[in-house]
Residue frames as a rotation matrix with the C-alpha (Angstrom) as fourth column:
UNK 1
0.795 0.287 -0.535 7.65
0.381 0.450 0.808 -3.10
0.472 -0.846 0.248 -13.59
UNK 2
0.865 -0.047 0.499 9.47
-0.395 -0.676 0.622 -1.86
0.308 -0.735 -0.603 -10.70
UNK 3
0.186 -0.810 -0.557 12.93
0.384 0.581 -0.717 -3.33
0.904 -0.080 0.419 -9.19
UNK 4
0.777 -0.384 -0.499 14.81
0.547 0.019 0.837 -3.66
-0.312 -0.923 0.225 -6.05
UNK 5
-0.076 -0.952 -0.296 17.48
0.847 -0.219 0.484 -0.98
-0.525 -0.214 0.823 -6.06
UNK 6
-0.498 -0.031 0.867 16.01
0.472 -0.848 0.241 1.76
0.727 0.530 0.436 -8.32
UNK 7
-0.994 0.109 -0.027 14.61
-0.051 -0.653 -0.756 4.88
-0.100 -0.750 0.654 -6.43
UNK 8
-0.171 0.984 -0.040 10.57
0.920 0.145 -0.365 4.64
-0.354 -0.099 -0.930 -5.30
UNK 9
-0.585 0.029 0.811 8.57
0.582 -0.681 0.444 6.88
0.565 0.731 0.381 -7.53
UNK 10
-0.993 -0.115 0.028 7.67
0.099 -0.937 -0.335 9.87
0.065 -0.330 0.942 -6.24
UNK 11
-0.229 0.952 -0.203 4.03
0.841 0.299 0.451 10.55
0.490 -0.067 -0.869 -4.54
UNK 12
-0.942 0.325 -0.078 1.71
-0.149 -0.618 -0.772 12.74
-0.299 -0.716 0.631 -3.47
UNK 13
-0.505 0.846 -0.170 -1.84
0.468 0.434 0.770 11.56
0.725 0.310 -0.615 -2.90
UNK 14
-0.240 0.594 0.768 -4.55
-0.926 -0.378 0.003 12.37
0.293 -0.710 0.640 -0.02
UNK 15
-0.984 -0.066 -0.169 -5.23
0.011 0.907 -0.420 10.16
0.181 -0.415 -0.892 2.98
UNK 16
-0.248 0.961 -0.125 -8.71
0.756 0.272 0.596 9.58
0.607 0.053 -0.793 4.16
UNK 17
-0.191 0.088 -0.978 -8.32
0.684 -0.702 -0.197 12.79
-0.704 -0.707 0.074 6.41
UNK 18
0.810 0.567 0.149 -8.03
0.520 -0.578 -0.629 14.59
-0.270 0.587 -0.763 3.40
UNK 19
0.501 -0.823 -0.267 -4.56
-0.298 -0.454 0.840 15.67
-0.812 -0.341 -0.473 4.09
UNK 20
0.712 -0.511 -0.480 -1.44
-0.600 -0.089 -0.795 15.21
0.364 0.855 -0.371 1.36
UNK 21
0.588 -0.620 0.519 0.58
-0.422 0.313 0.851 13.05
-0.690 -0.719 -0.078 2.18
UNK 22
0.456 -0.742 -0.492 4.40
-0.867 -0.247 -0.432 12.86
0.199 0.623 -0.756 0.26
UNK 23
0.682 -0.542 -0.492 7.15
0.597 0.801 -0.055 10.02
0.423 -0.256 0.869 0.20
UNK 24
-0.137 -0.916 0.377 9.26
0.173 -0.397 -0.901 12.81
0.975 -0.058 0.213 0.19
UNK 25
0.496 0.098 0.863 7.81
-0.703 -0.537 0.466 13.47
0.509 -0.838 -0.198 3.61
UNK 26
0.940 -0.334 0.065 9.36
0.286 0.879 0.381 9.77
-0.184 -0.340 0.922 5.13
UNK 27
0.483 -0.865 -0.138 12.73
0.524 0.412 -0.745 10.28
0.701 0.288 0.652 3.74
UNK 28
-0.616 -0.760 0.206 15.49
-0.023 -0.244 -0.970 10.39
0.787 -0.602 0.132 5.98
UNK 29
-0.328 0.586 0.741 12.91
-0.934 -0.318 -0.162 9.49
0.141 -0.745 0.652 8.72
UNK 30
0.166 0.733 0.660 11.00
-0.680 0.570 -0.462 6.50
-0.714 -0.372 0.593 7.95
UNK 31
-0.878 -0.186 0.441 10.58
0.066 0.866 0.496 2.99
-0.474 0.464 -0.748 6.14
UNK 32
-0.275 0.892 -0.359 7.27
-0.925 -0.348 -0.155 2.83
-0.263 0.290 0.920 3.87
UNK 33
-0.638 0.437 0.634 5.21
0.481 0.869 -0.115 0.01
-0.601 0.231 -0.765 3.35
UNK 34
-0.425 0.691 -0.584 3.12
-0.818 -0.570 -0.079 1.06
-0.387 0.444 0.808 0.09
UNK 35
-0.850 0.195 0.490 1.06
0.436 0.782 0.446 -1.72
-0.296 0.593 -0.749 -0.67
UNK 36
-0.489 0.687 -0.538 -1.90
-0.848 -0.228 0.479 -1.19
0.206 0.690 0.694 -3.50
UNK 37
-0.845 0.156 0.512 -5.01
-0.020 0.947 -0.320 -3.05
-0.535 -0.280 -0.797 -3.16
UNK 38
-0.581 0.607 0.542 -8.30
0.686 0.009 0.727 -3.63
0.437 0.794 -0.422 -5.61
UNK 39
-0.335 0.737 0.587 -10.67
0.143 -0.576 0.805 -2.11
0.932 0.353 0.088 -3.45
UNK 40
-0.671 -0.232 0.704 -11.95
-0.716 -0.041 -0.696 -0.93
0.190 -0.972 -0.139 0.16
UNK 41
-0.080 0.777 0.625 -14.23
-0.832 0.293 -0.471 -3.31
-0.549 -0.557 0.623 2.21
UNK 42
0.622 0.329 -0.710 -13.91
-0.594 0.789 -0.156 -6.91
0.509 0.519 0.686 -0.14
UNK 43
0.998 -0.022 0.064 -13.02
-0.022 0.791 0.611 -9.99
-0.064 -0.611 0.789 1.53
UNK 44
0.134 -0.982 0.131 -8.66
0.871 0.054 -0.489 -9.96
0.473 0.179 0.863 0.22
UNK 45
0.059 -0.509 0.859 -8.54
0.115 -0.851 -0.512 -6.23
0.992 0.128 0.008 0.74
UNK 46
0.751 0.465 0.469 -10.20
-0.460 -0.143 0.877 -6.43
0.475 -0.874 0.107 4.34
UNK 47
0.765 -0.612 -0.202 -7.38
0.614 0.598 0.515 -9.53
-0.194 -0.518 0.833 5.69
UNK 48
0.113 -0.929 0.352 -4.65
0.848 -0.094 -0.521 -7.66
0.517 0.357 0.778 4.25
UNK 49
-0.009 -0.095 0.995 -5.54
-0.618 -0.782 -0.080 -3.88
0.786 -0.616 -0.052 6.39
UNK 50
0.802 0.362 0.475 -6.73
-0.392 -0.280 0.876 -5.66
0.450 -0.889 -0.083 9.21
UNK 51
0.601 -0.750 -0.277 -3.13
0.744 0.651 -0.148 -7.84
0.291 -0.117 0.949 9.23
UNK 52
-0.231 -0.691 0.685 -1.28
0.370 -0.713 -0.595 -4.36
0.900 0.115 0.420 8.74
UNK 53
0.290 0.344 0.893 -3.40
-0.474 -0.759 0.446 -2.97
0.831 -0.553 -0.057 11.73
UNK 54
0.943 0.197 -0.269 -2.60
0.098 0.607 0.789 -5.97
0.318 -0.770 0.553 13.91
UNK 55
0.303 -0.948 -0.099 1.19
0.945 0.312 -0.092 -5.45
0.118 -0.066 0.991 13.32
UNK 56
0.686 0.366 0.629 1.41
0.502 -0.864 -0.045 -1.78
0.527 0.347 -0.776 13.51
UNK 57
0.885 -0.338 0.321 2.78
-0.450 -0.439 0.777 -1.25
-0.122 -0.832 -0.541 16.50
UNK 58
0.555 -0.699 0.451 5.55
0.259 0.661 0.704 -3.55
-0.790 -0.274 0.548 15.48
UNK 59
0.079 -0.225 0.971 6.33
0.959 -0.250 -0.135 -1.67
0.274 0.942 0.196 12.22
UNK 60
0.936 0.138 0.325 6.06
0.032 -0.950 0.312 1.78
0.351 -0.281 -0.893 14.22
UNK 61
0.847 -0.494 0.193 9.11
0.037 0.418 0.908 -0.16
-0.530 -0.762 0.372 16.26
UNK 62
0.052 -0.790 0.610 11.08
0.692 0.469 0.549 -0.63
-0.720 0.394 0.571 13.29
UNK 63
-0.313 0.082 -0.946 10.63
-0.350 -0.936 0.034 3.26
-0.883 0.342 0.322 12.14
UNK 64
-0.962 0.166 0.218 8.06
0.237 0.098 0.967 2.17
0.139 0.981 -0.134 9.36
UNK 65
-0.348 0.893 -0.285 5.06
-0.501 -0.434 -0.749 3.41
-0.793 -0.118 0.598 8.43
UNK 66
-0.710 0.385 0.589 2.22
0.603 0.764 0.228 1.21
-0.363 0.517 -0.775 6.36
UNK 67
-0.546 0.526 -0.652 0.56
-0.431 -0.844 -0.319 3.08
-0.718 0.107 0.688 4.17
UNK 68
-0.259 0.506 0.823 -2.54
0.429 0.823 -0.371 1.83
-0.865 0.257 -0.430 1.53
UNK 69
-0.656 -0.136 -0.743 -3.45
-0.477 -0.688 0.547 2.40
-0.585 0.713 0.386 -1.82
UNK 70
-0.412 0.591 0.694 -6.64
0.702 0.691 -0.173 1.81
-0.581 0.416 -0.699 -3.81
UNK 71
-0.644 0.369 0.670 -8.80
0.345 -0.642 0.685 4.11
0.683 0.672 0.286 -6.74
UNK 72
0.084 0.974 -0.208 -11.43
0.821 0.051 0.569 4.47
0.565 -0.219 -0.795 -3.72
UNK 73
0.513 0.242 0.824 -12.44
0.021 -0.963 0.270 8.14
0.858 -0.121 -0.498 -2.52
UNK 74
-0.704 -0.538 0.463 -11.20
-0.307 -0.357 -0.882 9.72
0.640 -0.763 0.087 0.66
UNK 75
-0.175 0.659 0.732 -14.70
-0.984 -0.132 -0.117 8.99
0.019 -0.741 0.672 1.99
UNK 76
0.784 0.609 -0.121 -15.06
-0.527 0.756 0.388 5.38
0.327 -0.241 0.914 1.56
UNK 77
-0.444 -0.811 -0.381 -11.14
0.132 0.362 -0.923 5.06
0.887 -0.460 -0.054 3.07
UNK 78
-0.635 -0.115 0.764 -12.85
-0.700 -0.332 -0.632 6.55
0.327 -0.936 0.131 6.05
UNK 79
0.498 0.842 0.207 -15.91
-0.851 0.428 0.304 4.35
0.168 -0.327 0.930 6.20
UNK 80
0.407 -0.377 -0.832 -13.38
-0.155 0.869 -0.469 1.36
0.900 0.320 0.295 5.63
UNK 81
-0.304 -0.854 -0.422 -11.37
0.392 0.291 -0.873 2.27
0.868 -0.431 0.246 8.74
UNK 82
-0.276 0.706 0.652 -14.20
-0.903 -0.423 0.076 3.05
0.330 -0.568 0.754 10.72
UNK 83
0.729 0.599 -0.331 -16.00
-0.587 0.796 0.148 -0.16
0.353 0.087 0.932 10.00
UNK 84
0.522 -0.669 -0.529 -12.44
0.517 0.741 -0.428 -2.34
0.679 -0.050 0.733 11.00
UNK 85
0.916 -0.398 -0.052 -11.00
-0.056 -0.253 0.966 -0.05
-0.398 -0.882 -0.254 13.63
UNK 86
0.332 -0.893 0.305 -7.63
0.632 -0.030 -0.774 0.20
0.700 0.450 0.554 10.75
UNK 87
0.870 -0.011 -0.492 -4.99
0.256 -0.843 0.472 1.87
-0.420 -0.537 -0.731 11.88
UNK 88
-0.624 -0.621 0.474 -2.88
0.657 -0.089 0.749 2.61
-0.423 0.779 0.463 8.41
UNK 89
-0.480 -0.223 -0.848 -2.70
-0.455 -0.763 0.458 5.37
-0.750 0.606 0.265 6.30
UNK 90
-0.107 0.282 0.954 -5.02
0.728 0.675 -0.118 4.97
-0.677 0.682 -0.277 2.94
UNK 91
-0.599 -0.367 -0.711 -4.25
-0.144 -0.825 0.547 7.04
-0.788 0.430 0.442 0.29
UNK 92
0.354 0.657 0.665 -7.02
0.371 0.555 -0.745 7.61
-0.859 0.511 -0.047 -2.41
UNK 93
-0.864 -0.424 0.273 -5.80
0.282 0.042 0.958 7.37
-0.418 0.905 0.084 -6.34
UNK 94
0.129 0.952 0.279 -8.93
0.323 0.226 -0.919 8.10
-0.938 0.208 -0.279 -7.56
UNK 95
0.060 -0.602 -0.796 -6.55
-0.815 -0.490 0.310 9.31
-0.577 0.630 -0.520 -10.83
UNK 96
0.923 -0.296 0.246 -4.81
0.311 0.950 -0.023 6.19
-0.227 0.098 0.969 -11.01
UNK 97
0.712 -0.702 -0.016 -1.38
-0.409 -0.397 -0.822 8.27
0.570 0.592 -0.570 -11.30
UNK 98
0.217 -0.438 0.872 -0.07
-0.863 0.332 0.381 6.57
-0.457 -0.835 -0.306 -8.24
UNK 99
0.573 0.372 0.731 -0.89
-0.321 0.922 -0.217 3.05
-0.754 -0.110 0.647 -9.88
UNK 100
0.928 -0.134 0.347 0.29
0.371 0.396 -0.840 3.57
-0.025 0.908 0.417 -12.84
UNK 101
0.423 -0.897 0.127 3.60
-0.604 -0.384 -0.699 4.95
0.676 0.219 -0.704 -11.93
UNK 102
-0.266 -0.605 0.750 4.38
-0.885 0.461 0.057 2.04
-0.381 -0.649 -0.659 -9.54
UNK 103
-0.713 -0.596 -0.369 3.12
-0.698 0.560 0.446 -0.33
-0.059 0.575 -0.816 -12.29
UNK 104
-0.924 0.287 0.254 -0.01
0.125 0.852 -0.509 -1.93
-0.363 -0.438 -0.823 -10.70
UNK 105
0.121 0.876 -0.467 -2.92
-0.760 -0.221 -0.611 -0.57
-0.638 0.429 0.639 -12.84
UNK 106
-0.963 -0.255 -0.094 -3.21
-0.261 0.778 0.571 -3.86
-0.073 0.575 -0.815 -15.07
UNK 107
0.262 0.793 -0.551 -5.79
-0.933 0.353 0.065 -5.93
0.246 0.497 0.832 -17.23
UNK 108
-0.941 -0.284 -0.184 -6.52
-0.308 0.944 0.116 -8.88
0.141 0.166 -0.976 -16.55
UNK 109
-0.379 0.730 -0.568 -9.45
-0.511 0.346 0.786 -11.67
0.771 0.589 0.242 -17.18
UNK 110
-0.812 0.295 0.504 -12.26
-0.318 0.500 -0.806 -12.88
-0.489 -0.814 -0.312 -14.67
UNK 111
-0.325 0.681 0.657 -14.80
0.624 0.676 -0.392 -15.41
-0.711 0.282 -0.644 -16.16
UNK 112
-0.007 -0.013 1.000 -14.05
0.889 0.457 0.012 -14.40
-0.457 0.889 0.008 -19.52
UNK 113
0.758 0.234 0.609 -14.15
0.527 -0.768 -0.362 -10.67
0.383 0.596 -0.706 -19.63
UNK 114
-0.288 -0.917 0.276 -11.24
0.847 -0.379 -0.373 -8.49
0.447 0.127 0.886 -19.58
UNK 115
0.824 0.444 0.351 -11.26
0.244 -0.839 0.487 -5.35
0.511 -0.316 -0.800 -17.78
UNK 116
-0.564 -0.786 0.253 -8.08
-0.067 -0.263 -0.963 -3.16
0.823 -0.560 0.096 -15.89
UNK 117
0.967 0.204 -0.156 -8.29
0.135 0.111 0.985 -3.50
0.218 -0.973 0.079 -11.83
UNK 118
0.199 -0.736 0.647 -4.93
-0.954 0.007 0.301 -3.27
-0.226 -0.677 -0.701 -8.84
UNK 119
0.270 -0.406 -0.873 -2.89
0.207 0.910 -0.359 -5.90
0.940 -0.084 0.330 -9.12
UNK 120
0.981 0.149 0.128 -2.43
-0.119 -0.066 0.991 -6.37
0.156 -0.987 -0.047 -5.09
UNK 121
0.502 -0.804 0.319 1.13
0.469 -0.057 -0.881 -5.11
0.727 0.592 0.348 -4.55
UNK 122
0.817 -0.179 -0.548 3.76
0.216 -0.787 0.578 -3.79
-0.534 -0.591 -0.604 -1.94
UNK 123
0.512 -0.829 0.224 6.46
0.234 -0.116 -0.965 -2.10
0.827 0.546 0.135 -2.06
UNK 124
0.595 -0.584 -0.552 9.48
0.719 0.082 0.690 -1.56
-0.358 -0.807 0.469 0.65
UNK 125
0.810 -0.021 0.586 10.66
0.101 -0.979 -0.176 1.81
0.577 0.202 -0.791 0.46
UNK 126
0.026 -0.170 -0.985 13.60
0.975 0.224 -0.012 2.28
0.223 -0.960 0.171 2.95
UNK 127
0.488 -0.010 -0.873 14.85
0.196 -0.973 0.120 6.11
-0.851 -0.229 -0.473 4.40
UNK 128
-0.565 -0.433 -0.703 16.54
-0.171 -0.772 0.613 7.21
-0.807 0.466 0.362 1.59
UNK 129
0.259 0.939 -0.227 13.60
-0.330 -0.134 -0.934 6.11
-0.908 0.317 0.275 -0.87
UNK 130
-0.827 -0.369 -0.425 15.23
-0.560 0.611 0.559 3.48
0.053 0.700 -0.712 -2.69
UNK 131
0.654 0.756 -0.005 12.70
-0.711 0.618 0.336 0.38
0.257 -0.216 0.942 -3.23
UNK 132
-0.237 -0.650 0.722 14.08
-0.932 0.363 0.021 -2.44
-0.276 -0.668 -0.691 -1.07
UNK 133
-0.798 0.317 0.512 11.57
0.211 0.943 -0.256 -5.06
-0.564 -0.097 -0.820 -1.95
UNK 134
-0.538 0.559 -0.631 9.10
-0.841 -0.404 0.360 -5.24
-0.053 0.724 0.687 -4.84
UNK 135
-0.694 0.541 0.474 6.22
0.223 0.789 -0.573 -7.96
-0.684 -0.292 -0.668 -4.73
UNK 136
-0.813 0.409 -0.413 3.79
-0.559 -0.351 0.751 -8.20
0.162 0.842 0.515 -7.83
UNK 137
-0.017 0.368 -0.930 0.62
-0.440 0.832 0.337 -10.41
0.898 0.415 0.148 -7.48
UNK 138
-0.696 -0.645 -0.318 0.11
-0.305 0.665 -0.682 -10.91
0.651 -0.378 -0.659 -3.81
UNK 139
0.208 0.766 -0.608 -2.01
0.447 0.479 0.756 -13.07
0.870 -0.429 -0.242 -1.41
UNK 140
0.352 0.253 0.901 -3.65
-0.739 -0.515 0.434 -10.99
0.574 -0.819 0.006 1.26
UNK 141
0.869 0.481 0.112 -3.45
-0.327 0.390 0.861 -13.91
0.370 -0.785 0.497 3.88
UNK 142
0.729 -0.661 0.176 -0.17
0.530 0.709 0.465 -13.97
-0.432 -0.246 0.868 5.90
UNK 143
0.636 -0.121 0.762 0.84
0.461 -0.733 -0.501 -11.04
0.619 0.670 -0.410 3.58
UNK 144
0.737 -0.082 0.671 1.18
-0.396 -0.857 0.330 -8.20
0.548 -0.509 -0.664 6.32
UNK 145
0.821 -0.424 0.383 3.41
0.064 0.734 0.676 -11.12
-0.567 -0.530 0.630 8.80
UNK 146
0.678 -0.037 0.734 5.93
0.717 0.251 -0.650 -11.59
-0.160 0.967 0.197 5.40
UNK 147
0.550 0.310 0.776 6.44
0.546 -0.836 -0.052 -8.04
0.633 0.452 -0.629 5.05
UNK 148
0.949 0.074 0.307 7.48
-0.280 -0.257 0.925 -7.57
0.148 -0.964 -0.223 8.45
UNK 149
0.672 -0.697 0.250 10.08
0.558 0.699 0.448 -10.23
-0.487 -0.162 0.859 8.71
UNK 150
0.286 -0.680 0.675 11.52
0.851 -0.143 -0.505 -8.46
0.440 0.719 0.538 5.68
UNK 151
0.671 0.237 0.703 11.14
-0.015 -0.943 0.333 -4.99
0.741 -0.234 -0.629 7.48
UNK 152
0.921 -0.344 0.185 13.16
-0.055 0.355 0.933 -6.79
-0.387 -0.869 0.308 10.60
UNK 153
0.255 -0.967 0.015 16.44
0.684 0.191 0.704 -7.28
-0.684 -0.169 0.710 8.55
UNK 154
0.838 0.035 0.545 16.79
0.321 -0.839 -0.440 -3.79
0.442 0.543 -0.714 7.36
């Protein structure tokens, strides 16, 4: 697992445009919100973008960019942020090398059968691409609000 104060591993993933898109590009520029979620379009994953999209402009304020992470394709990031009018960055793992170098590819047990899935994670990234804030294990609702606050006493 990750910590507060070591340096944010290194990325480079495609967004739903298709495009690349680096940490290394943010540094010395931006804040990153990198939260990881199971999957596009399911009831947790949906509250948690459309929270980020409501606050955007207020994270844009506070030189940060939100940026998403899930195994799902470039094409069903786009249908996702079609269908919800998103307006974050979704980056598609469809590897899992992202996940598993920020720790959140995990097993765990739903009515009795075991299987790996996202554990629903952010991280807080600031400009020089340290990790500011590490969160294992979180609840979409109220999530994106949270985040912020923390983003506010950078």
């Amino acid at each position: 697992m990750l910590e507060i104060q070591q340096s944010a591993p290194l990325f480079s993933a495609e967004n739903q445009d298709h495009q690349q898109v680096n940490l290394s590009d943010y540094t010395g520029k931006k804040n990153v919100v990198l939260y990881f979620y199971p999957k596009d379009d399911t009831p947790g994953c949906t509250i948690e973008a459309n929270d980020f999209t409501k606050l955007a402009a207020d994270f844009a304020r506070f030189d940060t960019v939100v940026i998403g992470v899930s195994k799902d394709s470039c094409e069903s990031h786009t249908d996702f942020i079609k269908k919800f009018g998103l307006k974050v960055d979704l980056l598609a793992d469809v590897s899992g090398e992202l996940c598993e170098s920020y720790g959140v590819w995990r097993e765990r047990e739903k009515d009795g059968v075991k299987k790996m899935a996202i554990l629903r994670s952010t991280f807080i990234i600031n400009k020089q691409g340290t990790l500011v804030d590490v969160e294992y294990g979180v609840t979409p609702d109220g999530h994106a609000e949270q985040v912020l606050e923390k983003i506010k006493k950078l």
